[in-house]
C-alpha positions as CSV (number, residue, x, y, z in Angstrom):
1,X,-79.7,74.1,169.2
2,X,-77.7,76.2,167.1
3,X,-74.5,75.9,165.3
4,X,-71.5,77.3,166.2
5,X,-69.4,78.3,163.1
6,X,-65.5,78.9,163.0
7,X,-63.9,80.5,160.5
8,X,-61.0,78.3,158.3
9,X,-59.7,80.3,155.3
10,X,-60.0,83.8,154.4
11,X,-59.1,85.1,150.8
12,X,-59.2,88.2,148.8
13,X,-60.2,85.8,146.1
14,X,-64.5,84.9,146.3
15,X,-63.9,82.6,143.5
16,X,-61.1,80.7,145.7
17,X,-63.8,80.5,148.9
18,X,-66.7,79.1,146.5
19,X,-64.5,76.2,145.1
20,X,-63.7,75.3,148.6
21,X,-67.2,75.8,149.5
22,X,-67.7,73.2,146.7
23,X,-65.7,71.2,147.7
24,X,-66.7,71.0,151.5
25,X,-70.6,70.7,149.9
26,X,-70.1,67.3,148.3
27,X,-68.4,66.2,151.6
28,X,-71.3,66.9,153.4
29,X,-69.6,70.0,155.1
30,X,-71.8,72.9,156.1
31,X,-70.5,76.2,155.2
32,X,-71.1,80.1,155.2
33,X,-69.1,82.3,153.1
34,X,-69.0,86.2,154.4
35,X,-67.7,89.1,152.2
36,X,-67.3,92.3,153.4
37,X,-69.8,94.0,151.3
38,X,-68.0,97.2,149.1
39,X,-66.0,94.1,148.1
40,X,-69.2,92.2,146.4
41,X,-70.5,95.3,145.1
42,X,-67.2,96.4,143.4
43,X,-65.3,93.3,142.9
44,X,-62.7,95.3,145.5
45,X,-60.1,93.3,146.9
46,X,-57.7,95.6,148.0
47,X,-56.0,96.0,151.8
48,X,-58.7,94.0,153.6
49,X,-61.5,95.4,151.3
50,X,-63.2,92.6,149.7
51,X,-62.1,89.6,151.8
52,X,-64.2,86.4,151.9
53,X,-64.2,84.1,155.0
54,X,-65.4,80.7,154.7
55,X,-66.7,79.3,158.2
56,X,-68.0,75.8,158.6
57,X,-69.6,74.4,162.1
58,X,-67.1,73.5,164.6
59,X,-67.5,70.0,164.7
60,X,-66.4,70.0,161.1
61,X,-63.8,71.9,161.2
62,X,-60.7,69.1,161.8
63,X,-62.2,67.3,158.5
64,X,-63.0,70.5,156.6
65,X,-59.5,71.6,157.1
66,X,-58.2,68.2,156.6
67,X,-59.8,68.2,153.3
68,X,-59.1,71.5,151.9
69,X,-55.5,70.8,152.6
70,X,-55.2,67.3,150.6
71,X,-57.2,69.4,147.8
72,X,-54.2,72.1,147.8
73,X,-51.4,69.4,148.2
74,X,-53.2,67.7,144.7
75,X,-53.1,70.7,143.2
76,X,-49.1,71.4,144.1
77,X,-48.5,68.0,143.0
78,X,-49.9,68.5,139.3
79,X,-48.8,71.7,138.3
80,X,-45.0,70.0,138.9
């Protein structure tokens, strides 16, 4: 049976998608991060050139999004 993957956050910013990607590890979320490739090979992130994409399988989605959003509201919360 294979997964179905949905995408939940895109980014110019890689380093933004692997935190999340952290974060979603330790929860026991599986995730794929896609990049479109002149992006990785030039650190591009210009007008759609170098976006990352962070999909996790669909029947995490709810608590992936759920959690990435508590992690964002900390965050807010702390730099006041």
């Amino acid at each position: 049976m294979s997964i179905e993957y949905v995408l939940i956050h895109s980014t110019n910013s890689r380093e933004e998608i692997l935190i999340m990607g952290s974060i979603l590890e330790a929860h026991g979320i599986k995730f794929k991060v896609q990049q479109e490739s002149i992006g990785k090979l030039y650190a591009i992130a210009s007008d759609g050139l170098g976006e990352a994409r962070l999909f996790v399988a669909e029947e995490d989605a709810d608590r992936a999004i759920r959690l990435l959003n508590d992690m964002e509201q900390e965050q807010a919360q702390e730099q006041e």
